[in-house]
C-alpha positions as a Python dict, from the first residue, in 0.01 Angstrom:
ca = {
    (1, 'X'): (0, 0, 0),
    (2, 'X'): (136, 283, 201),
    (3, 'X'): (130, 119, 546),
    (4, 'X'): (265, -189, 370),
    (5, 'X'): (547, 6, 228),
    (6, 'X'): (611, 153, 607),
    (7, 'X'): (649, -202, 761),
    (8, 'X'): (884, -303, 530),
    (9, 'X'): (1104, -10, 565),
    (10, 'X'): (1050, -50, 951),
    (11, 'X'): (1137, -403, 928),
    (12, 'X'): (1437, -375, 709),
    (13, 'X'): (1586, -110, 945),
    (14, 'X'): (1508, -301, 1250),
    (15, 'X'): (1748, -578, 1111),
    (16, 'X'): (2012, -334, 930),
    (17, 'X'): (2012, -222, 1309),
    (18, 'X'): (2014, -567, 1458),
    (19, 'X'): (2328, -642, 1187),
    (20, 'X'): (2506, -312, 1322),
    (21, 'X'): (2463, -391, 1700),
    (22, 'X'): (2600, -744, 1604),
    (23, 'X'): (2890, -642, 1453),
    (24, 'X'): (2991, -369, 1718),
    (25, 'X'): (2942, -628, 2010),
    (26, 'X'): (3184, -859, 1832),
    (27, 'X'): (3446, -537, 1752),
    (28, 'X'): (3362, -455, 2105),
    (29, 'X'): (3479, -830, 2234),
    (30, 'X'): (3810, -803, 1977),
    (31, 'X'): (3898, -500, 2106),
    (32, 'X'): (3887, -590, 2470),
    (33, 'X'): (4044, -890, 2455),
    (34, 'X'): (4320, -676, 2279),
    (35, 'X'): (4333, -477, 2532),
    (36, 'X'): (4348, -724, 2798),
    (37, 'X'): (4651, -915, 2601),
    (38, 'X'): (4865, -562, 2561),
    (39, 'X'): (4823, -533, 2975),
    (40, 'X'): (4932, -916, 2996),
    (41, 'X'): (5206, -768, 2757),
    (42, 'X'): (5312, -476, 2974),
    (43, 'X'): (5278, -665, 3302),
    (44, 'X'): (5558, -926, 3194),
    (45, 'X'): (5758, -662, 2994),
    (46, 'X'): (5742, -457, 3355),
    (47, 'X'): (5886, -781, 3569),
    (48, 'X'): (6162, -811, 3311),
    (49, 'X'): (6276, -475, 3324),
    (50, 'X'): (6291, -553, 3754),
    (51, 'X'): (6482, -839, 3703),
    (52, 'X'): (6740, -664, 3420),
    (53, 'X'): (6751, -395, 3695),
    (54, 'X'): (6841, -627, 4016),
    (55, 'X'): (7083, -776, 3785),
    (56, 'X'): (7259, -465, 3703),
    (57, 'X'): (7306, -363, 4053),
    (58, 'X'): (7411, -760, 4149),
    (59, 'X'): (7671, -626, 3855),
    (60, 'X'): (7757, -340, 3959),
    (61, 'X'): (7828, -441, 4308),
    (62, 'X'): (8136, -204, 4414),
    (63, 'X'): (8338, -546, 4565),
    (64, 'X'): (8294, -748, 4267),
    (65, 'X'): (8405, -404, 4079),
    (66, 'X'): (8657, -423, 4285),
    (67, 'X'): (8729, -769, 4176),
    (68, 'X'): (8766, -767, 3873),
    (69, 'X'): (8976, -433, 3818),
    (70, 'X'): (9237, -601, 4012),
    (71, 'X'): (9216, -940, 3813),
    (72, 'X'): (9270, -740, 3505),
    (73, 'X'): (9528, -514, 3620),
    (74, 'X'): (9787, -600, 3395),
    (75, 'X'): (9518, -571, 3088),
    (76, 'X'): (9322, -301, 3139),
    (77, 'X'): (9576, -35, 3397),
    (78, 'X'): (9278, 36, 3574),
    (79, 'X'): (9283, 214, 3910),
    (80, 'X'): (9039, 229, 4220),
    (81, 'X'): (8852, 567, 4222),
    (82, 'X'): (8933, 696, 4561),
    (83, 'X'): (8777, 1048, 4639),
    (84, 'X'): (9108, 1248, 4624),
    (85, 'X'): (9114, 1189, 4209),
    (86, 'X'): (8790, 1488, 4217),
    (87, 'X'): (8801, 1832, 4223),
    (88, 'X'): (8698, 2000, 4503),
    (89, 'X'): (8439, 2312, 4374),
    (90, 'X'): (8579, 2578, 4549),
    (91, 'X'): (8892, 2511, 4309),
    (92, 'X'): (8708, 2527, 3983),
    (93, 'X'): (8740, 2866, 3788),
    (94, 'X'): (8460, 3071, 3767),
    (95, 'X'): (8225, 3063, 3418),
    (96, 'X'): (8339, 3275, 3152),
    (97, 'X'): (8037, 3566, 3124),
    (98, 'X'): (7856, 3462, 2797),
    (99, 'X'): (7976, 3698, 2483),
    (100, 'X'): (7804, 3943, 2368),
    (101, 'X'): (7538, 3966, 2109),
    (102, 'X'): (7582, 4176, 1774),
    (103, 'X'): (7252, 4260, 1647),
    (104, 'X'): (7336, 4515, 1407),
    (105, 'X'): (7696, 4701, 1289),
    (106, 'X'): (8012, 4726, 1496),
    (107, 'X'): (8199, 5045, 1412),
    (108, 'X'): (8544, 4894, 1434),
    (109, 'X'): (8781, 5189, 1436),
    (110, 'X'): (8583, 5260, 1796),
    (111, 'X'): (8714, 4914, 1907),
    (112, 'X'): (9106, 5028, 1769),
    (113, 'X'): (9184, 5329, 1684),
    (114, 'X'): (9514, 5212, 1523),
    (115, 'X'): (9303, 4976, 1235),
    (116, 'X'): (9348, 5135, 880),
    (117, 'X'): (9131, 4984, 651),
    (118, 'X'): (9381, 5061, 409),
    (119, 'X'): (9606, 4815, 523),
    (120, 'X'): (9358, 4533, 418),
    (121, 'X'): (9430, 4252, 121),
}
């Protein structure tokens, strides 16, 4: 009865494992071709980011730039950029040093002597 009792067991977990494998090959196979498809995905998404850049820079081609500020002129007032309309950086002012941090109080009648609190509203 006992041994009989064993070979079912055994043979019922032989096929729950059978089942299992089964099902994980076919997850397995989903999951690749998934895979496979989001590579197809991001291959073609790739080339059309190549082509949207080739055709901004066939865009922004400095004669056809060119082009068209002077067809639309009388529209638009737009001017050439020429390199005299930029600053040269030895003419820029220095950076202002950064302010100061309070981290606590500021005696203020050390900053100005003449400041009477009295005067205040």
């Amino acid at each position: 009865m006992m041994r009989t009792l064993l070979l079912v067991a055994s043979g019922l977990v032989v096929m729950t494992l059978g089942f299992w494998a089964y099902r994980e090959n076919y997850h397995t196979q989903e999951v690749l071709k998934d895979a496979r498809r989001l590579s197809r995905d991001i291959t073609v998404l790739r080339e059309a980011i190549a082509v949207q850049r080739a055709e901004w820079a066939y865009l922004n081609r400095p004669d056809r730039l060119t082009e068209l500020v002077a067809a639309n002129f009388d529209r638009l007032g737009l001017m050439a950029m020429v390199p005299e309309q930029f600053a040269d950086i030895r003419n820029l002012p220095e950076p202002l040093p950064p302010e100061p941090l309070i981290d606590g109080a500021v005696d203020v009648m050390a900053l100005d002597p003449s400041f009477d609190p009295e005067l205040l509203p």
